[in-house]
C-alpha positions as CSV (number, residue, x, y, z in Angstrom):
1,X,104.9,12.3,-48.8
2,X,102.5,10.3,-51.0
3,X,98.7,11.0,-50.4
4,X,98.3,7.5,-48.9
5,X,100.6,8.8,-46.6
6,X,99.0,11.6,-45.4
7,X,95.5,9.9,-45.3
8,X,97.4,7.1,-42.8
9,X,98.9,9.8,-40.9
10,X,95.4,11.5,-40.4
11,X,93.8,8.2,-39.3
12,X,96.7,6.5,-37.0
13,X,96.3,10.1,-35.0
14,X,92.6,9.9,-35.4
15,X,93.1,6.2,-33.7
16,X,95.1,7.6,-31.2
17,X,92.6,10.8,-30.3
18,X,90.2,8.2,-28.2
19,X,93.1,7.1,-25.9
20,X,92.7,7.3,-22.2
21,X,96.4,8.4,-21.9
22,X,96.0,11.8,-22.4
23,X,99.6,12.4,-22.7
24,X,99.2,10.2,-26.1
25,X,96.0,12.0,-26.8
26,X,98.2,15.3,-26.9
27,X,100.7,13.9,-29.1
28,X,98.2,12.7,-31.6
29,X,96.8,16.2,-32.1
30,X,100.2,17.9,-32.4
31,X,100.9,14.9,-35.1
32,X,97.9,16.4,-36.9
33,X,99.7,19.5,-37.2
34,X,102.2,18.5,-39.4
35,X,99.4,18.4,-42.2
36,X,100.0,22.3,-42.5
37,X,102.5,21.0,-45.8
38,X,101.9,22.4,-48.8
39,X,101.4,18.8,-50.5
40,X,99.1,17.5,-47.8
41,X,95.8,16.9,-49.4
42,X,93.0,19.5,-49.0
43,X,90.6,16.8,-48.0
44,X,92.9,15.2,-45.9
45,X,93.3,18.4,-44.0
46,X,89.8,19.3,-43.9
47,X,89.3,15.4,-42.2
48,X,92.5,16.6,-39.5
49,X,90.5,19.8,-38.7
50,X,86.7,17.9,-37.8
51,X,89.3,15.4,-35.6
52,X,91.3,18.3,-33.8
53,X,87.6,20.3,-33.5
54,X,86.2,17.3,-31.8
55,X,88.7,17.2,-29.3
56,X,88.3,20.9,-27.8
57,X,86.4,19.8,-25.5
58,X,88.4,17.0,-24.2
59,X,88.7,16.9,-20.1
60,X,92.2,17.6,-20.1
61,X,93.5,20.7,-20.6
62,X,97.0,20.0,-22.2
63,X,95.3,18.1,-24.7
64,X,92.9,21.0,-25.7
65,X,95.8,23.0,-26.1
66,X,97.5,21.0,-28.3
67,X,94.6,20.9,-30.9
68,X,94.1,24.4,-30.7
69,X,97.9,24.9,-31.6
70,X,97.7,22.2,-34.2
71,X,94.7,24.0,-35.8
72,X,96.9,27.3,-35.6
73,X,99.6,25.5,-38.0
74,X,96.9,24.0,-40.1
75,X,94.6,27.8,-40.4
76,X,97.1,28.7,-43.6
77,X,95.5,25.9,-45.5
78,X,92.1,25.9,-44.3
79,X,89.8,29.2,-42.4
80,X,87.4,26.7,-40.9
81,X,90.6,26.1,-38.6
82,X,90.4,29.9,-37.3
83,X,86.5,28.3,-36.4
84,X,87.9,25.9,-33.7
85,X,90.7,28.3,-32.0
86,X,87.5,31.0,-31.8
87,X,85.6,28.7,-29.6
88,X,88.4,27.8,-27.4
89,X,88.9,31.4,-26.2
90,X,85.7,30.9,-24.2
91,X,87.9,27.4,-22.0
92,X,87.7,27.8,-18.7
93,X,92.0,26.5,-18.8
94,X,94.3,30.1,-18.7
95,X,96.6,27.5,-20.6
96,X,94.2,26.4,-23.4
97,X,93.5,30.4,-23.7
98,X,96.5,31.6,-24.2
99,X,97.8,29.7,-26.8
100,X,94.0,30.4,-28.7
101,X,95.2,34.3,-28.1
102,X,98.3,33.8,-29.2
103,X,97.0,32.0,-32.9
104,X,94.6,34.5,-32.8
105,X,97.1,37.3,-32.7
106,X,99.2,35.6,-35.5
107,X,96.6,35.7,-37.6
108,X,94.6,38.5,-37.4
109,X,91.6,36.9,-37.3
110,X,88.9,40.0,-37.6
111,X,86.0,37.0,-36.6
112,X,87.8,36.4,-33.0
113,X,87.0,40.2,-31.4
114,X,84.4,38.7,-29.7
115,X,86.4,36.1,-28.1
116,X,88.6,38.5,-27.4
117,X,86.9,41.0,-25.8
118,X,85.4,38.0,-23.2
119,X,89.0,37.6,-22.4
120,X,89.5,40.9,-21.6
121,X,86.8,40.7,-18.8
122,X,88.7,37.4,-17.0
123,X,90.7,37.9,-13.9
124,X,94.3,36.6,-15.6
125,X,96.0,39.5,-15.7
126,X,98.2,37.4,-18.6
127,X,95.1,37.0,-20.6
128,X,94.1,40.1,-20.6
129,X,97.5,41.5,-21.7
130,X,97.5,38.9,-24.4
131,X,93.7,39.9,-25.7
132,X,94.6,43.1,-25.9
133,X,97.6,43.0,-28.1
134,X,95.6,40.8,-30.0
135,X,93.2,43.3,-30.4
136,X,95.3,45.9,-31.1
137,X,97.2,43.5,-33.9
138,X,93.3,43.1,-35.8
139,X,93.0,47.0,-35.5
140,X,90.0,49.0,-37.2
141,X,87.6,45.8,-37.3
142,X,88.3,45.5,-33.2
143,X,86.9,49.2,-32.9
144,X,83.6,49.1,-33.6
145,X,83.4,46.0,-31.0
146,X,85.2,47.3,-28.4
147,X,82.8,50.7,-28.5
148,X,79.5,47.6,-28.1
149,X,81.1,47.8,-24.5
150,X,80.0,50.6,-23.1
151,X,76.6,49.7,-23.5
152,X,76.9,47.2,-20.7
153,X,77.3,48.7,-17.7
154,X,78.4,46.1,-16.1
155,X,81.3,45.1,-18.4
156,X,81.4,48.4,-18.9
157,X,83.0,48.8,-15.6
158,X,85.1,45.6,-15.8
159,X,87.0,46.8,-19.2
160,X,86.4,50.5,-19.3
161,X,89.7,51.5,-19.1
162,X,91.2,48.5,-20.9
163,X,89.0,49.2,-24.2
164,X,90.2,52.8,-24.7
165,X,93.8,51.8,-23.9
166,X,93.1,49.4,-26.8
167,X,91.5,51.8,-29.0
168,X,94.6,54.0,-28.3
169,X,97.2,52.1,-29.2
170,X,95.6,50.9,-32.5
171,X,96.4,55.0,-33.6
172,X,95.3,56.2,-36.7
173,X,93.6,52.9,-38.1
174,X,90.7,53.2,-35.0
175,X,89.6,56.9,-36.8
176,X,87.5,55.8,-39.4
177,X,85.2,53.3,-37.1
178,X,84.9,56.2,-34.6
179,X,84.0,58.7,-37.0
180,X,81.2,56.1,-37.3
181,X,80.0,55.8,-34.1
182,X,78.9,59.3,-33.9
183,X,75.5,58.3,-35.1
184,X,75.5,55.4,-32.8
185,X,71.8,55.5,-31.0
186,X,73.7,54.5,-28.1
187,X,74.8,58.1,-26.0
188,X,77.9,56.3,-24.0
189,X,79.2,54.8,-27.3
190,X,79.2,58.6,-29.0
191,X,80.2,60.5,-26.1
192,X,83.6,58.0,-25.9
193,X,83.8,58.3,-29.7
194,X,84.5,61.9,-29.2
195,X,87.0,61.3,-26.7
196,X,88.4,58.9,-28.5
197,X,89.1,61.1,-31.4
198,X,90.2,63.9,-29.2
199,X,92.9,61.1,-27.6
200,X,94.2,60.2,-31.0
201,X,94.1,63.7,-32.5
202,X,93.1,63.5,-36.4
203,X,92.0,66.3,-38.6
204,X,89.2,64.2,-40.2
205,X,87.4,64.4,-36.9
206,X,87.3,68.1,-37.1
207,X,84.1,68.5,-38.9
208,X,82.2,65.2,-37.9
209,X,82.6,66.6,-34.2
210,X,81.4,70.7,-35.3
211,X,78.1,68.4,-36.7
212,X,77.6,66.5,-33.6
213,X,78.2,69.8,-31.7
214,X,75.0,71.1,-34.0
215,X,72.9,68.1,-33.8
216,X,73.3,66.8,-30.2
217,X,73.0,68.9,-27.5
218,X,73.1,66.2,-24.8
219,X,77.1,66.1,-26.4
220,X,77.9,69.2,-26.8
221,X,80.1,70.0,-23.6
222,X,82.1,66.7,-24.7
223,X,82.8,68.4,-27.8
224,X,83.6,71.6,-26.1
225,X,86.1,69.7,-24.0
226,X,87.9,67.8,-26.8
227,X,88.5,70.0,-29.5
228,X,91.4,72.0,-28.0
229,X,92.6,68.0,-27.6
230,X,93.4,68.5,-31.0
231,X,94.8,72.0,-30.7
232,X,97.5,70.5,-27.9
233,X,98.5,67.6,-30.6
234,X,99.0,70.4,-33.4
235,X,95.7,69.0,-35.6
236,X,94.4,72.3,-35.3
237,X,95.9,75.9,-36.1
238,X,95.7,78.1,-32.8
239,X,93.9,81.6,-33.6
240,X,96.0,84.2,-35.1
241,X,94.2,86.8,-32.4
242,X,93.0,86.3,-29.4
243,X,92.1,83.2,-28.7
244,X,89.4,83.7,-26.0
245,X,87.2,84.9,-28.7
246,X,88.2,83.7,-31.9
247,X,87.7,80.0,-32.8
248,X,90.8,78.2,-34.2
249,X,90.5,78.2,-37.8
250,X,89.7,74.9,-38.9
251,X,86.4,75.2,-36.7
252,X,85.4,78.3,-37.8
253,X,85.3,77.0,-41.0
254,X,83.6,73.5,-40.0
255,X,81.0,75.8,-38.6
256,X,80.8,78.0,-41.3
257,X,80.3,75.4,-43.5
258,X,78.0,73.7,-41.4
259,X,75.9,75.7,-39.9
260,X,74.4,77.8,-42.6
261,X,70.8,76.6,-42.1
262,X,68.3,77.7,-40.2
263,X,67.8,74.8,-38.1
264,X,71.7,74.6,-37.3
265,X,71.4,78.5,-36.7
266,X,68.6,77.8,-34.3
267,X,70.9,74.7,-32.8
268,X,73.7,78.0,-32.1
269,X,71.3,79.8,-30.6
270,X,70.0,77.6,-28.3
271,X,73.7,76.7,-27.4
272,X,74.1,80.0,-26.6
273,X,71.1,80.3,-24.0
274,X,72.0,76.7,-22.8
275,X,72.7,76.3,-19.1
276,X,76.5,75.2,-19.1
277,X,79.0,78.6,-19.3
278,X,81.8,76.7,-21.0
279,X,78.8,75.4,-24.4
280,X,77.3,79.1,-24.2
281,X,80.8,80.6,-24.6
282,X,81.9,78.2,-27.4
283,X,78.8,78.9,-29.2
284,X,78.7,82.5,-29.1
285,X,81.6,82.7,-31.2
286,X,80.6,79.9,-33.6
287,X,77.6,82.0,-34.0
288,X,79.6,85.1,-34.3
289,X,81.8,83.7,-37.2
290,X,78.6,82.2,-39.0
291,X,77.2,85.2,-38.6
292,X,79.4,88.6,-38.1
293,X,77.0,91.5,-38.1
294,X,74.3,90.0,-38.2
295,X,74.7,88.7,-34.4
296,X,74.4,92.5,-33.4
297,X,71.3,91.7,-31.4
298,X,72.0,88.7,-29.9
299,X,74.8,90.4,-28.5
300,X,73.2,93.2,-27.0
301,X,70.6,91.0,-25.9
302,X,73.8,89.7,-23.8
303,X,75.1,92.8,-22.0
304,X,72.7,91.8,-18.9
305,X,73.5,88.7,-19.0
306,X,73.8,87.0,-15.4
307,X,76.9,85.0,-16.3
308,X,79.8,87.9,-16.1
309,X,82.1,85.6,-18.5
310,X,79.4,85.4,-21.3
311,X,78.4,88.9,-20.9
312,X,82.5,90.1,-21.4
313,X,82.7,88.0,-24.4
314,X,79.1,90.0,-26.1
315,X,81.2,93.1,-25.4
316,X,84.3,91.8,-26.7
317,X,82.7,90.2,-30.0
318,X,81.1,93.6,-30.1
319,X,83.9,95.7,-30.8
320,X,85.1,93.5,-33.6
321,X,81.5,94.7,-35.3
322,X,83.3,98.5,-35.4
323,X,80.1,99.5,-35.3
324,X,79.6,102.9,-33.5
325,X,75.6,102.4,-32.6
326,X,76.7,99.9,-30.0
327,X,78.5,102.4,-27.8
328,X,75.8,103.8,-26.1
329,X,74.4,100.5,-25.2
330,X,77.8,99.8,-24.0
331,X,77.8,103.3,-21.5
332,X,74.4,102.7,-20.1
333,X,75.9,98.8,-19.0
334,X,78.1,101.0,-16.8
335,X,75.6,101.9,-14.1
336,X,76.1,99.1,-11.5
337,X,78.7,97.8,-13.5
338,X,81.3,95.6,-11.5
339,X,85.2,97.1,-12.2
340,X,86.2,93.8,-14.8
341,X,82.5,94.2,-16.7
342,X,83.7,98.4,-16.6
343,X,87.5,97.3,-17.8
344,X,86.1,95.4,-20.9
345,X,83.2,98.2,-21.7
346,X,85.5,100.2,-21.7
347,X,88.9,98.6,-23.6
348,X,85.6,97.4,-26.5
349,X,84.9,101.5,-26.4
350,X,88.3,102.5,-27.1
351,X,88.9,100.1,-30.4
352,X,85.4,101.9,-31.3
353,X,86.9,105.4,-31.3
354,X,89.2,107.9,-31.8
355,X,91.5,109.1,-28.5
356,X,89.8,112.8,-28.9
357,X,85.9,111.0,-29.0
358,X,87.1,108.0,-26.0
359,X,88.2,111.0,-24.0
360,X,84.8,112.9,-24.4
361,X,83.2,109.8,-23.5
362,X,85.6,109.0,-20.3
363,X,84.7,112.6,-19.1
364,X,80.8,112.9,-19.8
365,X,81.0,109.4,-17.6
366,X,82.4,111.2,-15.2
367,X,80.2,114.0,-15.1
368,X,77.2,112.0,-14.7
369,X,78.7,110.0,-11.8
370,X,79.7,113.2,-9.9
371,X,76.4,114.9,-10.5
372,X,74.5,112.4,-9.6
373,X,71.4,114.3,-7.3
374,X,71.9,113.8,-3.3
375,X,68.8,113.1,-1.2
376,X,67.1,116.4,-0.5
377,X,67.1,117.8,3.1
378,X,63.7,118.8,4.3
379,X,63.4,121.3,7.0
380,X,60.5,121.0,9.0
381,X,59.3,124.1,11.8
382,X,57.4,123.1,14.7
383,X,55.0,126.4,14.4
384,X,54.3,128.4,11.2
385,X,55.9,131.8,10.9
386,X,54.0,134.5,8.9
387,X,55.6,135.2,6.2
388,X,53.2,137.2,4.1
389,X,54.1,141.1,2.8
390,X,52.5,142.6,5.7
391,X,53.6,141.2,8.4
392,X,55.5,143.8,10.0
393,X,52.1,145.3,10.2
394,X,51.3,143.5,13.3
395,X,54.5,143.9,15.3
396,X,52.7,147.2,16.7
């Protein structure tokens, strides 16, 4: 087709755009559609786009939605027509939406999340099902977006479960943007970041969560929660011992690596005389691979602990110290000592010593318990007896 052609074709539709019929209205801006030929002027689709724009707000809703599919056909030649199917995700038609979702979703369009995430919070269950696979088709740009939600609380509540559904099913391409919103100021948008990441299980969110763990203590039962996440999806290698006090081997060495400073040190330690049971756990033995011997004290300072469960881990970690001086702190925790405290004290003493020495120990504990002093029994006389040498002397 010649470029008079084209030019002709653009203006006859143009003509036919002001119609009252709307039916004819809707035929003109499909018409305009056709300029998505390779041949057809750049100008002259540039001049079809401004028309088809112009009509997006037309009263009737079938002609709306055929300029926002005729701008879909015509977005390969020009971007500014990606401009015009963006605004129309915000009609008040289910009709006109959809077929904006759906051109939106063919192309990718990265600039439409926004749209899209409006969409998401309409009552048309269709729509919403349509924004989302929309959403999922853009992929990492959508992330970052999506996470802006949870700062609402309102639309929050509308698309909670929708937006991590989203996240979800965009895989591996939503890990990157996440690993960026841990150092979002926001505390919702990090604290779903994390569970996020433990969702979609990926080794590069190892360390960024074992710094978060360090630096954020408001976080840090979040972590606690999602790392073994990973451990279920095979991201990380399960301890080769036990695992209730080792730390699976990828985070001991995050942690190691990590947490060499003092202030990190102090983070552990803090962690460890937190309130929650589950973060004091974790971080004793973090601190206990950072620091092996050297947590000797902090350890004992734990055998009195009032939490039973943190005080048998200090006497667990303390046997791996195979460190002798430690047993007699260990017998004196035995006084009072409830029967599973007793078991641990002494399973830890019996990986500190030889049979010969544990059975020494076993029996000198049992000495001590069956000598133990009884009340003494006081005798009292209602008169006094002489009991002097001489008192035979005065029976005469």
């Amino acid at each position: 087709m010649a470029k008079d052609s084209w030019q002709q074709l653009v203006k006859e539709a143009t003509e036919r755009l002001r119609s009252p019929d709307a039916t004819v209205r809707s035929d003109a801006a499909l018409s305009l559609g056709k300029l998505d030929a390779p041949e057809a002027p750049a100008p002259v689709v540039a001049e079809a786009i401004d028309a088809l724009s112009r009509i997006l707000d037309d009263p009737d809703e079938y002609v709306r939605k055929s300029a926002v599919h005729a701008l879909g056909r015509l977005r390969a030649r020009d971007p500014r027509a990606l401009e015009g199917i963006r605004f129309a995700l915000g009609d008040r038609s289910e009709q006109v939406v959809q077929e904006a979702v759906t051109q939106v979703q063919q192309a990718a369009d990265a600039g439409a999340v926004d749209g899209l995430i409006r969409v998401l919070g309409r009552r048309e269950r269709t729509l919403q099902n349509a924004a989302s696979q929309a959403l999922v088709r853009i992929g990492a740009p959508a992330v970052r977006p999506l996470l802006e939600t949870f700062k609402d609380r309102n639309l929050r509540r509308r698309v909670h479960n929708q937006v991590l559904r989203i996240i979800e099913d965009i895989k591996g391409r939503a890990v990157e943007p996440l690993l960026g919103a841990l150092e979002d100021e926001n505390q919702y948008v990090r604290a779903y970041a994390v569970a996020l990441l433990g969702r979609l299980g990926d080794d590069r969110a190892v360390e960024p969560l074992v710094r978060l763990f360090l630096t954020d203590p408001r976080l840090q039962e979040t972590v606690v929660n999602t790392l073994p996440r990973l451990e279920e999806r095979g991201v990380l290698e399960a301890p080769s011992g036990d695992r209730d006090v080792q730390l699976p081997k990828e985070v001991a060495a995050a942690f190691r690596k990590l947490a060499s400073t003092p202030e990190a040190l102090q983070a552990l330690r803090a962690a460890v005389a937190g309130g929650n049971p589950k973060v004091r756990k974790f971080a004793l033995r973090a601190l206990f691979e950072v620091e092996g011997a050297r947590a000797k004290e902090t350890l004992l300072g734990l055998l009195r602990d009032e939490d039973a469960e943190v005080q048998r881990l200090a006497i667990r970690l303390l046997g791996k110290l195979h460190d002798k001086t430690v047993i007699e702190p260990l017998l004196a925790l035995l006084k009072g000592a409830n029967p599973q405290v007793e078991e641990v004290v002494w399973n830890t003493i019996k990986v500190l010593t030889d049979l010969r020495e544990y059975e020494q120990l076993r029996s000198r504990v049992a000495r001590e318990r069956a000598g133990a002093p009884a009340r003494p029994t006081v005798r009292v006389f209602k008169t006094e007896r002489d009991v002097s040498p001489d008192w035979w002397r005065d029976q005469d």
